[in-house]
Backbone bond lengths (Angstrom), bond angles and torsions (degrees), N, CA, C in turn:
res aa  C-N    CA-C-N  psi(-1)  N-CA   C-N-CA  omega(-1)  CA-C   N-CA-C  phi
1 X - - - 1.461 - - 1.533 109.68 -
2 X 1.698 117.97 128.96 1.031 118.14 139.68 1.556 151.51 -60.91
3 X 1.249 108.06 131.13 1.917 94.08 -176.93 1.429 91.30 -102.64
4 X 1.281 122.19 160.90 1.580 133.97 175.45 1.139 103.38 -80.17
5 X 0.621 151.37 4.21 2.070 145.92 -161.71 1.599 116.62 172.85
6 X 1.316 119.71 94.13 1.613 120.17 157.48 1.527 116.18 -90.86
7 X 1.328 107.18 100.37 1.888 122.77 161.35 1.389 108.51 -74.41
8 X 1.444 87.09 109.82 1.952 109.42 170.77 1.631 104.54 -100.02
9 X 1.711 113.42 91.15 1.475 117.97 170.57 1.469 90.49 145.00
10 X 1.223 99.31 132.38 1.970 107.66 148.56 1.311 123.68 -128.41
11 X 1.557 97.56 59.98 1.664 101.53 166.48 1.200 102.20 -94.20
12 X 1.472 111.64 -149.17 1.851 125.55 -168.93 2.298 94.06 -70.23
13 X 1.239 111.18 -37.60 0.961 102.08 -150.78 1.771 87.32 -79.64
14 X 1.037 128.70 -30.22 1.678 136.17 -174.27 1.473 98.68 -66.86
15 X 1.068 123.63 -69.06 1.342 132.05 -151.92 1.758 108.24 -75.06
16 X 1.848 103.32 -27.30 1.810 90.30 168.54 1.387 105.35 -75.72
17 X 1.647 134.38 -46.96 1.136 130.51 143.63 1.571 122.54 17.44
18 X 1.304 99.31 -64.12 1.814 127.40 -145.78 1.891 90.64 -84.10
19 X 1.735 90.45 -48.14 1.800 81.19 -167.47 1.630 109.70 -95.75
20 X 1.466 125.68 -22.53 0.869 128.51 169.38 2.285 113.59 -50.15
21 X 1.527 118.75 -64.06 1.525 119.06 124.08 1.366 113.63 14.20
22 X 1.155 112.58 -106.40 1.549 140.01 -169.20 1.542 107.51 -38.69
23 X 1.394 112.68 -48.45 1.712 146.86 -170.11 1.844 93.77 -67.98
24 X 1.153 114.04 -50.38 1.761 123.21 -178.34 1.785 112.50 -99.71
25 X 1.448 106.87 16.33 1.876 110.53 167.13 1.700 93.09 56.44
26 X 1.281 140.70 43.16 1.120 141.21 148.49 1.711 125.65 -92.27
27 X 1.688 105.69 109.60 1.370 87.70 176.53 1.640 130.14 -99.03
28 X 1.308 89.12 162.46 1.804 106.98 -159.74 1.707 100.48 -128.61
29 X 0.932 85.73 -169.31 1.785 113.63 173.14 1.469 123.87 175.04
30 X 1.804 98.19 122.67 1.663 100.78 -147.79 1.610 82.53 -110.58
31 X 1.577 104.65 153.71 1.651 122.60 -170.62 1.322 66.19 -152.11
32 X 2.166 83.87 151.33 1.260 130.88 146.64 1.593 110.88 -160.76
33 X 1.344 110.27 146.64 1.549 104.19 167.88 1.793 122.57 -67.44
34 X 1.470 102.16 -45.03 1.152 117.64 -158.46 2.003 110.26 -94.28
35 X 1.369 104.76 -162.19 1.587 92.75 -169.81 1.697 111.95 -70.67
36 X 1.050 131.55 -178.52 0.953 137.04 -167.84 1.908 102.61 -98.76
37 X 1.059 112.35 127.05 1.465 121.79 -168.30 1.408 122.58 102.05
38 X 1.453 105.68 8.15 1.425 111.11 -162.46 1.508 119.25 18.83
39 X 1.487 115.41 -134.96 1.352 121.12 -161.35 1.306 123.76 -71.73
40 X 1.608 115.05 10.83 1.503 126.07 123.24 1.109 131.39 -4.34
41 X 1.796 95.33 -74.76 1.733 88.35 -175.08 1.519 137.33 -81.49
42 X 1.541 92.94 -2.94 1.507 104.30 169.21 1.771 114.85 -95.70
43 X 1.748 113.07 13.54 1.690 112.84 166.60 1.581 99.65 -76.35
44 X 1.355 118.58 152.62 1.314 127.09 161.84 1.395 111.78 -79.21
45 X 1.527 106.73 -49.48 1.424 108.62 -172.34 1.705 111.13 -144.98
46 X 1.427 107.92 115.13 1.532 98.84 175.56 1.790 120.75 -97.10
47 X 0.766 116.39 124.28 1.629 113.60 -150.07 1.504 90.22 -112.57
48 X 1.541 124.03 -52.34 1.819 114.13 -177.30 1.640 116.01 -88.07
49 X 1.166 135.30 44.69 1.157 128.28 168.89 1.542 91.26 -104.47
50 X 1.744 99.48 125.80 1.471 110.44 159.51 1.420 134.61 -52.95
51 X 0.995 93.65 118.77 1.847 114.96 166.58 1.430 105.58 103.30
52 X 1.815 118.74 8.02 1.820 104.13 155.15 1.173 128.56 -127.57
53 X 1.381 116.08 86.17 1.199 149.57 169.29 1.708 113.17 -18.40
54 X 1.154 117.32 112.82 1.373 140.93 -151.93 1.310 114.37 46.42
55 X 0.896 139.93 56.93 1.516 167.04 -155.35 1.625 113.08 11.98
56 X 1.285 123.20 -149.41 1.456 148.91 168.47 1.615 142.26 -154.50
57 X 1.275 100.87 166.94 1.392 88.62 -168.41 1.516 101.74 -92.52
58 X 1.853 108.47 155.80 1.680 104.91 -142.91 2.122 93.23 -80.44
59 X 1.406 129.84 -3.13 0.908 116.09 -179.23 1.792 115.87 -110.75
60 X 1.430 102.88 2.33 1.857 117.50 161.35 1.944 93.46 -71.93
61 X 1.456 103.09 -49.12 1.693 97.50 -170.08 1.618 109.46 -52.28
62 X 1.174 107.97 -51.02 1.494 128.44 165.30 1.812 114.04 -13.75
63 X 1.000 71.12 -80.95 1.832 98.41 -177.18 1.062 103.51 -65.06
64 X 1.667 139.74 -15.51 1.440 139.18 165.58 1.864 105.81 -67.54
65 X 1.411 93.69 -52.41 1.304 99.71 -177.69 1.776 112.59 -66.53
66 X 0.862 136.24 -13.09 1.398 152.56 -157.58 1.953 100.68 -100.14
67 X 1.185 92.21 -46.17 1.938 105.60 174.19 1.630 102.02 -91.28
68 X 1.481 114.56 -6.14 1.616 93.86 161.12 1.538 118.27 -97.78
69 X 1.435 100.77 -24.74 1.716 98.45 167.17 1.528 115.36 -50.13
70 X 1.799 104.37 -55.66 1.639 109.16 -177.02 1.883 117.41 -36.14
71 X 1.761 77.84 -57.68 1.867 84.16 -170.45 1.594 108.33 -67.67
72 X 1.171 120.38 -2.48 1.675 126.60 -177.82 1.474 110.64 -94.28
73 X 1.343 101.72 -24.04 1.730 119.14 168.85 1.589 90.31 77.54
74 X 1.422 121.00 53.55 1.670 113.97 -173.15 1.298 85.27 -118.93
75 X 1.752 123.31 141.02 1.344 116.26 156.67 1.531 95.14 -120.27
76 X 1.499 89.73 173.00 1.320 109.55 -174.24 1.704 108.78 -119.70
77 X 1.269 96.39 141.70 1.765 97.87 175.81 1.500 110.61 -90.91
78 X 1.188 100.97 111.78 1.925 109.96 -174.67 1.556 93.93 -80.53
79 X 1.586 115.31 93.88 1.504 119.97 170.91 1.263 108.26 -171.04
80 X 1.645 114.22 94.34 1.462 107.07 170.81 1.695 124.04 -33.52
81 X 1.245 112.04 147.83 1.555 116.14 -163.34 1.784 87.51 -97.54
82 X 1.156 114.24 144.11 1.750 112.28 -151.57 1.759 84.43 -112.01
83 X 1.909 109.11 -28.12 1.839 100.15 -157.86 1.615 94.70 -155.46
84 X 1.017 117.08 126.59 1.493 130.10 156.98 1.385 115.69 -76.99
85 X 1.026 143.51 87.11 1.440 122.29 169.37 1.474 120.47 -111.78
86 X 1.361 142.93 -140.73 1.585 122.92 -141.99 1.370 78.89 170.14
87 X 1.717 133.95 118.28 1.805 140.27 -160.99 1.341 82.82 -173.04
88 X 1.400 106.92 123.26 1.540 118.97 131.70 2.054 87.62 69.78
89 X 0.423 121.50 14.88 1.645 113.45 -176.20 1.397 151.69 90.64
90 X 1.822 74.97 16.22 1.564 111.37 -150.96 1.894 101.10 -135.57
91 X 1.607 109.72 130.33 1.302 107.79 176.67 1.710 104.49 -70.37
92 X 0.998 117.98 158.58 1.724 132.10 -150.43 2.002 85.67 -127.63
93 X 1.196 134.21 88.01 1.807 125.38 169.88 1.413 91.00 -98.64
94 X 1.383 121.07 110.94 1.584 132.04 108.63 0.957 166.20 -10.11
95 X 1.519 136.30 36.01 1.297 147.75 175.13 1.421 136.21 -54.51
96 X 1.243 120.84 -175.44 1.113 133.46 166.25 1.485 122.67 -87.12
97 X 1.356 108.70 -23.68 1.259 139.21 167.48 1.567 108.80 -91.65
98 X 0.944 129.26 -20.24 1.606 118.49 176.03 1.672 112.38 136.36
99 X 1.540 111.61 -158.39 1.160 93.60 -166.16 1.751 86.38 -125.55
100 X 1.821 107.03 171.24 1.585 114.21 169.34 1.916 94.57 -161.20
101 X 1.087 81.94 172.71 1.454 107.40 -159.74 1.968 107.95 -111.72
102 X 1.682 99.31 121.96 1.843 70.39 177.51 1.887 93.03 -147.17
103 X 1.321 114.60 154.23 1.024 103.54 -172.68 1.498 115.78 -92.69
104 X 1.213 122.37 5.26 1.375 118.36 154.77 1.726 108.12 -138.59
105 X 1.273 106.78 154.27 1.547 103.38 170.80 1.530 113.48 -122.12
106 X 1.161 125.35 122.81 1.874 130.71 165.03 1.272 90.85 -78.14
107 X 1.529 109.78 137.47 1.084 129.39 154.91 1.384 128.58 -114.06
108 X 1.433 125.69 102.85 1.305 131.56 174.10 1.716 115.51 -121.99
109 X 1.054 78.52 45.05 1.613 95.49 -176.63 1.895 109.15 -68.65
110 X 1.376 121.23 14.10 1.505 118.08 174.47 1.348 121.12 67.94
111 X 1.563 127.15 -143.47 1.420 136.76 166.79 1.340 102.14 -136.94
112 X 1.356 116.14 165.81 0.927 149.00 156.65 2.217 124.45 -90.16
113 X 1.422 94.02 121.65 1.776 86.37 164.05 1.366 119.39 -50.03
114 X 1.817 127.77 131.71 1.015 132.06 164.82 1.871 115.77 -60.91
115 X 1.280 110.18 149.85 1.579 88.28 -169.01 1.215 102.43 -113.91
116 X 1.673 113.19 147.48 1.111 132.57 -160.45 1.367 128.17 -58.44
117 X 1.221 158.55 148.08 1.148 146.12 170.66 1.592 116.02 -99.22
118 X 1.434 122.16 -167.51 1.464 115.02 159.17 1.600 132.21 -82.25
119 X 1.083 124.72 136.54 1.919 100.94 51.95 1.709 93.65 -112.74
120 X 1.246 141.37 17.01 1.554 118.77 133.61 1.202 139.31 -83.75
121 X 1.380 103.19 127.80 1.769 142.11 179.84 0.861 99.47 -71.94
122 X 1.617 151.56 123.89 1.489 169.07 101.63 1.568 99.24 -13.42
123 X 1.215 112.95 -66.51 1.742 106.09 177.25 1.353 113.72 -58.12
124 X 1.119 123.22 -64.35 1.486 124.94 -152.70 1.721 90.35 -84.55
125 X 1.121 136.60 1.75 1.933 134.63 173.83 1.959 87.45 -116.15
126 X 0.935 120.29 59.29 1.889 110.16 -171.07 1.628 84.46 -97.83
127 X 1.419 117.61 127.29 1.502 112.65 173.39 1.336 118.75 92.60
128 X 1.763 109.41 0.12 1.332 115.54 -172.26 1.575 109.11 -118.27
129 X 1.711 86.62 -47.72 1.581 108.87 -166.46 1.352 92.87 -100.11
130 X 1.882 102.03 131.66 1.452 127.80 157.21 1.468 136.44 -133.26
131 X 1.378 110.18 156.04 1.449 104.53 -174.33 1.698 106.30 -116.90
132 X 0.961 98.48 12.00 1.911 113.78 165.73 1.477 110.12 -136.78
133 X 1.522 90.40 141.81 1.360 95.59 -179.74 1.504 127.33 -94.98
134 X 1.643 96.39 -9.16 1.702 114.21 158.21 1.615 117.00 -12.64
135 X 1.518 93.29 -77.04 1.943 117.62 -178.09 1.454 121.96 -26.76
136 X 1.373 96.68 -33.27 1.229 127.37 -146.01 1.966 124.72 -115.26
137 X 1.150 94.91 -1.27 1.722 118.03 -162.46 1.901 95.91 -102.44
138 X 1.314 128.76 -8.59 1.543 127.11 161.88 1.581 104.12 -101.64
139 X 1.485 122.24 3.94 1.347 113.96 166.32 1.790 121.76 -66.03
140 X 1.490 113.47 125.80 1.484 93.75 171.49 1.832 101.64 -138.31
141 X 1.184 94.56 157.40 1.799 99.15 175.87 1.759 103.20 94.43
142 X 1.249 118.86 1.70 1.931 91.73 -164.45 1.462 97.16 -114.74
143 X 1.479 103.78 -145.02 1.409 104.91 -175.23 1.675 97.16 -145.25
144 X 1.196 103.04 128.29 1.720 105.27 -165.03 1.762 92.88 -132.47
145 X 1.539 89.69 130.02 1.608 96.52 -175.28 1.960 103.42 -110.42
146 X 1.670 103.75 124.51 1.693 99.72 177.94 0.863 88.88 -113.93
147 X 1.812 107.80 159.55 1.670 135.76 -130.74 1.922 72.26 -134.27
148 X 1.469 131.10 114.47 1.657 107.13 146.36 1.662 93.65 148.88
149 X 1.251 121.31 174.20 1.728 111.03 -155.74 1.525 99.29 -160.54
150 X 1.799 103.08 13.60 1.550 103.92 167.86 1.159 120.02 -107.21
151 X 1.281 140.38 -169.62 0.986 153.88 -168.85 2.214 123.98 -46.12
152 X 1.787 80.08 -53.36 1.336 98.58 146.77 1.323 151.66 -34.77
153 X 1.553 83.96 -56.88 1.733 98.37 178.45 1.663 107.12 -67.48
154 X 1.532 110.10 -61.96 1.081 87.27 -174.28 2.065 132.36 -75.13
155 X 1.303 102.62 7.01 1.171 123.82 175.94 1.919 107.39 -62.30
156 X 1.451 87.12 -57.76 1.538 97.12 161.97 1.404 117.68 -46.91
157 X 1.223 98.70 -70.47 2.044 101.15 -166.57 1.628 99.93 -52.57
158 X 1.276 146.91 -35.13 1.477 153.34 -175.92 1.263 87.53 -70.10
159 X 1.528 148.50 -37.12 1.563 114.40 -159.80 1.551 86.62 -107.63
160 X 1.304 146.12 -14.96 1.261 156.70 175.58 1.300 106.50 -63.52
161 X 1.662 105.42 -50.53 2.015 106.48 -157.23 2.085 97.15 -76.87
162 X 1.210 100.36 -5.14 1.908 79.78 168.51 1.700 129.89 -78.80
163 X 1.095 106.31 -3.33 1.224 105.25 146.35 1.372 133.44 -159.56
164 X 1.481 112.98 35.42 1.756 126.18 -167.70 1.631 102.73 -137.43
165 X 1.091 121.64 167.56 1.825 120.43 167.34 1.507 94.22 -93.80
166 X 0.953 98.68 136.87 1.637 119.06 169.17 1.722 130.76 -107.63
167 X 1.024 115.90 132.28 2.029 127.71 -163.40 1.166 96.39 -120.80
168 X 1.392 131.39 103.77 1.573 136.41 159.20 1.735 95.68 -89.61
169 X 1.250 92.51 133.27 1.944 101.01 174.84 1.721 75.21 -127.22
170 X 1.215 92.12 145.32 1.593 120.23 174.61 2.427 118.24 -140.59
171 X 0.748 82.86 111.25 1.501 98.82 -165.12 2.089 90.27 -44.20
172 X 1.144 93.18 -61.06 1.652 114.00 -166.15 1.463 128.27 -58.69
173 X 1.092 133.16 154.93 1.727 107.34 175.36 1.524 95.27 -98.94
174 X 1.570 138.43 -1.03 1.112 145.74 160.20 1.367 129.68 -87.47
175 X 1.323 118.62 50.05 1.882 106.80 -160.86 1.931 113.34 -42.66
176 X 1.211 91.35 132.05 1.823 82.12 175.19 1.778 123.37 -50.31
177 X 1.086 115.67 -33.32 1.603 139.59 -162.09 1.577 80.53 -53.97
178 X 1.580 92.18 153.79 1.397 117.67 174.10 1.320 112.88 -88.67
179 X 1.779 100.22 131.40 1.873 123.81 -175.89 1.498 98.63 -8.56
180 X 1.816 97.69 -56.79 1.434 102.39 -138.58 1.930 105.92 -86.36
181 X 1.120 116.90 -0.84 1.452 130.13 163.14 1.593 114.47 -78.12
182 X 1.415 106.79 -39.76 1.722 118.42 -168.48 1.750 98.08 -69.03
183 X 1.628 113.35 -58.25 0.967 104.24 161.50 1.391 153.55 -50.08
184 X 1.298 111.37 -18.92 1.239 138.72 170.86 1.721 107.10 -69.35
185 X 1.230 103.82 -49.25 1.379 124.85 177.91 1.822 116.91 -64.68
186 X 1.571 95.55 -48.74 1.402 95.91 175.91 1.587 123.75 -71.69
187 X 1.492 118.39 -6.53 1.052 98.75 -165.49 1.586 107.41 -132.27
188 X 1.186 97.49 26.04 2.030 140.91 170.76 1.503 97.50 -58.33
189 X 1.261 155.10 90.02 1.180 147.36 162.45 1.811 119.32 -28.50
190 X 1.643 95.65 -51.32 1.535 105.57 163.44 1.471 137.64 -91.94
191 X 1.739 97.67 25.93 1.759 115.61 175.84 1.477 101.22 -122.93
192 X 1.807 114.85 125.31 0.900 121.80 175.34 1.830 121.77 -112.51
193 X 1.080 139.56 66.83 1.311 149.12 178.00 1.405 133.54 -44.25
194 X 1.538 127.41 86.91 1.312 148.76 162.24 1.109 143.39 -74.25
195 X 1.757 96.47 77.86 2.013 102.72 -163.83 1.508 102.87 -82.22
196 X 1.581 90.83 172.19 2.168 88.07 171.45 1.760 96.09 74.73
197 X 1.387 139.15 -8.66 1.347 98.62 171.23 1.438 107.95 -113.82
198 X 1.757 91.21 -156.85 1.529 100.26 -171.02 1.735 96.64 -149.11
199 X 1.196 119.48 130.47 1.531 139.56 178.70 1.964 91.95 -61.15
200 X 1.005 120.38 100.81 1.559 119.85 158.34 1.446 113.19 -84.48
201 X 0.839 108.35 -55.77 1.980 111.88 -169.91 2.032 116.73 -140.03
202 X 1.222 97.51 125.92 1.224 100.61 -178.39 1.858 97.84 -123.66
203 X 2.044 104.92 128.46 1.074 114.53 -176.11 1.665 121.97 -114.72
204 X 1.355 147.07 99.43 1.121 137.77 -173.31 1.425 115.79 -73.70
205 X 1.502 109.90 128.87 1.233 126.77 -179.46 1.728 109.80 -76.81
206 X 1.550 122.23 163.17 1.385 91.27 164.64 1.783 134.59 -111.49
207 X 1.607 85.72 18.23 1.565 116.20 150.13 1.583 111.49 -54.93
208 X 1.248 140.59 -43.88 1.083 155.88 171.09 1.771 115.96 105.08
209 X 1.360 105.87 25.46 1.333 130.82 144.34 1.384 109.89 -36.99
210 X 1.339 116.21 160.94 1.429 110.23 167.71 1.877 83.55 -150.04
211 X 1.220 134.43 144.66 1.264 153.01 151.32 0.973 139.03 -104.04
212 X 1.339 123.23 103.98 2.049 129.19 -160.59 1.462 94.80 -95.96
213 X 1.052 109.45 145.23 1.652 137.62 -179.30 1.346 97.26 -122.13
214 X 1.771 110.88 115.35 1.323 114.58 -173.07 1.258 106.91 -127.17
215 X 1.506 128.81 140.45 1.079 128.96 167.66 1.611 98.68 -104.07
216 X 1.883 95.05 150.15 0.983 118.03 -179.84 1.659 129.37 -121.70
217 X 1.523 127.79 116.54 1.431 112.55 -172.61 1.713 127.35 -49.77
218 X 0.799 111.41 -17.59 1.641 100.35 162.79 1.720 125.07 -73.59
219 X 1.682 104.81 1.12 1.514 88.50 -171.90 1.448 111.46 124.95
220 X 1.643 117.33 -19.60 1.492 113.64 -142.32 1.428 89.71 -109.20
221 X 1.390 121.99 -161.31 1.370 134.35 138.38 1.346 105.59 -156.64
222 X 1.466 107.19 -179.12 1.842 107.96 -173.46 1.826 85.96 -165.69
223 X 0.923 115.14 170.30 1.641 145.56 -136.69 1.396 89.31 -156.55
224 X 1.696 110.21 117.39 1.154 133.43 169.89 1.747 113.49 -107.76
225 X 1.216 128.18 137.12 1.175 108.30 172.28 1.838 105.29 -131.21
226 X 1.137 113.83 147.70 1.424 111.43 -156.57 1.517 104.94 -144.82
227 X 1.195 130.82 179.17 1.816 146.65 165.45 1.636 104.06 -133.81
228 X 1.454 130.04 24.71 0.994 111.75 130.85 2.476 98.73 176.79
229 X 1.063 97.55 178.57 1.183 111.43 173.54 1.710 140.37 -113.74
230 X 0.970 129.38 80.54 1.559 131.93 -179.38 1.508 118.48 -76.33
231 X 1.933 108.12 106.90 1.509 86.06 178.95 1.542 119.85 -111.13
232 X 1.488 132.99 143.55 1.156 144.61 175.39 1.337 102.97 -117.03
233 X 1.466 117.91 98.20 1.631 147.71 165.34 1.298 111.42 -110.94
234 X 1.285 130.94 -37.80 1.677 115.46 -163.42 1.157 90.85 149.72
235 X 1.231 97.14 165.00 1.775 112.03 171.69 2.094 114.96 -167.57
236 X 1.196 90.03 128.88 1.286 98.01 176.33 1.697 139.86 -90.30
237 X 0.984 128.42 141.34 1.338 116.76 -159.13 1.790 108.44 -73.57
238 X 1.721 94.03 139.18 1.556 115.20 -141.95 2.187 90.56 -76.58
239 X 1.013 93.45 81.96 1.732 74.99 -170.74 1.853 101.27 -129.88
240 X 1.937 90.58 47.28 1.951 87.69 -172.56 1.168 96.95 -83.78
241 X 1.670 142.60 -16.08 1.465 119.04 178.38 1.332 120.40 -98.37
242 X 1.196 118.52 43.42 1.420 128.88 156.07 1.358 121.83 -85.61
243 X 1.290 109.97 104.13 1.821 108.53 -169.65 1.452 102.48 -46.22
244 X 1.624 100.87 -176.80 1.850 96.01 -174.31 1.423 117.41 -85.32
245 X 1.523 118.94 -16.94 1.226 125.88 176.22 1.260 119.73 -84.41
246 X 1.438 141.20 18.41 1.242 153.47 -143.39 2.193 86.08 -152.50
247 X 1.119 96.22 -49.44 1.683 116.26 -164.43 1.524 107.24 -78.31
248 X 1.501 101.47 -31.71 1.961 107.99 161.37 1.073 101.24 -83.07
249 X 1.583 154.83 -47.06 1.512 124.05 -145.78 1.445 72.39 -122.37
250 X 1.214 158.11 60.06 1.998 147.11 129.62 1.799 94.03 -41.01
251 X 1.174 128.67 -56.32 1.139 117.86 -153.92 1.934 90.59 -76.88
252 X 0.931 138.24 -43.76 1.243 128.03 -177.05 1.697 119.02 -62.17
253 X 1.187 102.74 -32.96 1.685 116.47 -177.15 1.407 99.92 -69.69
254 X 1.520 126.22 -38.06 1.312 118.23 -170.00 1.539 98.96 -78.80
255 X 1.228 112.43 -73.19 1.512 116.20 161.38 1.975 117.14 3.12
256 X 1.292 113.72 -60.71 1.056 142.84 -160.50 2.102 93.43 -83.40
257 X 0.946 109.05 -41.28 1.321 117.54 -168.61 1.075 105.55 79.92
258 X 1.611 133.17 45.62 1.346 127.11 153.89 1.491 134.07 -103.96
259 X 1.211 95.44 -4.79 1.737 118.97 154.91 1.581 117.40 -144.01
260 X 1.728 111.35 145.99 1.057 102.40 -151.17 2.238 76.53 -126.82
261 X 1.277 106.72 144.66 1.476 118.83 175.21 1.806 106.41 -108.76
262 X 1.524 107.09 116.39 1.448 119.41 -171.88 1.386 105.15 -121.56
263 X 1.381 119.16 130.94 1.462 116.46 164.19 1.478 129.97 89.60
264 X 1.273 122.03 -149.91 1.706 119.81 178.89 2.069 104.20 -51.91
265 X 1.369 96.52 -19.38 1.777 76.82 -155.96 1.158 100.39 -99.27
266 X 1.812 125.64 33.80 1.191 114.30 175.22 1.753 94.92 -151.13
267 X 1.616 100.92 7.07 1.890 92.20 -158.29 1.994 87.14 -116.02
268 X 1.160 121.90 34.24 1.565 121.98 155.38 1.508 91.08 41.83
269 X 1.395 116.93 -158.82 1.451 123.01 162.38 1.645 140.15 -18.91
270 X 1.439 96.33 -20.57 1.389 95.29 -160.64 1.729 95.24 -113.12
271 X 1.298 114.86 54.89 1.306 130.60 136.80 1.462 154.29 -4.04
272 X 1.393 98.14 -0.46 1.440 114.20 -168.93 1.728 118.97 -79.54
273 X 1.432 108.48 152.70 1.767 97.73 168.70 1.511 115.45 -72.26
274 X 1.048 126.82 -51.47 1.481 134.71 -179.83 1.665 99.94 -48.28
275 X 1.092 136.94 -62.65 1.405 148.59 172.16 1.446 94.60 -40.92
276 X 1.453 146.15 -83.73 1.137 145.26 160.56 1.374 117.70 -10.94
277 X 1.360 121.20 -81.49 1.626 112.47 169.84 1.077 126.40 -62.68
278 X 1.170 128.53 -14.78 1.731 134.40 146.86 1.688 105.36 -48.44
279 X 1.331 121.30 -60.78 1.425 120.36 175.65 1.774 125.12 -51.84
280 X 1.284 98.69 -46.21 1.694 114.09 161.58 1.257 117.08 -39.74
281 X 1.197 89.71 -67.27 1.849 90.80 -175.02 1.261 125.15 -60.15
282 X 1.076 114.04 -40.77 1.968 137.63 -171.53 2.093 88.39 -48.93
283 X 2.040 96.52 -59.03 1.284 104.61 -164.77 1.534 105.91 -38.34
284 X 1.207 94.62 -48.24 2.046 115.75 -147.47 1.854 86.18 -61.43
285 X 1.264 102.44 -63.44 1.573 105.01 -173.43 1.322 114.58 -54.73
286 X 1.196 112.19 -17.74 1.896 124.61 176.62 1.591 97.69 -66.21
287 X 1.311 106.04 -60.11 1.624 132.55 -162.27 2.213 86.19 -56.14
288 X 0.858 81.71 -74.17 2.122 85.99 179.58 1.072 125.12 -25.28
289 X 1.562 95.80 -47.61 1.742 119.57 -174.81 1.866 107.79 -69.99
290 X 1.210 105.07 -46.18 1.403 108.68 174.97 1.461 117.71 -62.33
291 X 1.414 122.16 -34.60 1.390 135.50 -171.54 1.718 91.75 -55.66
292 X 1.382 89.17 -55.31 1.703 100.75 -153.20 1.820 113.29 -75.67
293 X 1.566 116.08 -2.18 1.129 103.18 162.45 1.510 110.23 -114.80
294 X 1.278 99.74 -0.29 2.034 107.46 174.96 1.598 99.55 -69.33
């Protein structure tokens, strides 16, 4: 059996997708590996999504979206999708759970963290070094240093600095992050912000210390010492299990309206949830529109 629509993601852009779908008697089947709201639950604070007035915290939004699946009667298959492939005329999804067949696929499958280079070691920092700040949000008492000068980073250090000291290193003398985050950041008693350098050497103690050796553009350096590392560099859209023949013609399939790109993994910089379920929906109503002249 074919399904008409496989949604890869259940963030904002999956899940309007999912009910918008549901709303037009179109069937689907929505996967994600991870929690439901995606990178939701790692916002501290979402302040521009329409209609909540002095904003929220990004994993209350979460759980909004989570009680609209329920009342929509939509479940989701908790199983990263391992392979995209493209058979007989039919998208080919891959699980852990098995395989199904759908004749179109939305993809709001998000991004992925870019991965770090040296002088940080992923192996030799295993348990230290992260690229979510999830892991890391029952930490209290230490001193956690984030690597990044966007929006992110300091998004992190704000849900971090309530009960840890916080180290923003920022490469730039311009951090990308918005005024109104930096400020937020700067005036954090337990956020400490380091523009102009550059991470040279990081040394593990076997206390389980870790010590950053920083160079600094004026000339200087300074010695950080920490119990663990969070990095916010960038991130690219998460689209490695797309076989290669699916991964050469993306631009033709969309073209074609046989896959539709929703959300973080197609909106570069402009990252937002509202932007995301704006993308969802457009898809879903795309997806309707095609039904109805097929």
């Amino acid at each position: 059996m074919t399904i008409p629509v496989a949604i890869i993601g259940a963030g904002p852009a999956g899940i309007a997708a999912a009910v918008q779908l549901r709303r037009a008697g179109i069937g689907f089947r929505l996967y994600d590996r991870g929690p439901i709201g995606g990178l939701l639950n790692e916002a501290q604070w979402v302040e521009n999504f329409p209609g909540i007035a002095g904003g929220l915290a990004g994993r209350d939004l979460a759980a909004r979206l989570r009680r609209q699946l329920r009342a929509a009667k939509i479940a989701v298959e908790h199983a990263g999708v391992l392979r995209l492939a493209f058979r007989d005329n039919a998208f080919v999804v891959q699980t852990a759970h098995g395989t199904s067949k759908a004749a179109r696929v939305l993809l709001a499958c998000g991004t992925t963290p870019l991965v770090v280079g040296p002088p940080l070691d992923p192996e030799r920092l295993r348990g230290r070094l992260f690229a979510s700040v999830l892991p890391l949000l029952r930490v209290r008492g230490e001193t956690i240093v984030v690597i990044g000068g966007g929006d992110a980073a300091c998004d992190y250090a704000l849900s971090l600095a309530a009960k840890n000291q916080v180290h923003v290193l920022v490469r730039s003398s311009r951090p990308r992050a918005l005024p109104l985050l930096l400020e937020r950041c700067s005036c954090h008693r337990r956020i400490v912000i380091h523009e102009q350098c550059r991470l040279t050497k990081v040394v593990s103690t076997e206390k389980g210390t870790i010590v950053l050796k920083v160079a600094q553009a004026a000339g200087g350096s300074l010695e950080i010492a920490c119990q663990r590392i969070l990095t916010a560099i960038g991130r690219a859209p998460a689209l490695d299990f797309l076989d290669p023949d699916v991964r050469a013609s993306l631009p033709g399939r969309v073209q074609e309206k046989r896959i539709f790109l929703a959300g973080d993994v197609c909106s570069g910089r402009f990252r937002q949830a509202a932007i995301a379920a704006g993308d969802g929906l457009r898809a879903a109503m795309m997806i309707q529109q095609e039904g109805r002249c097929g």
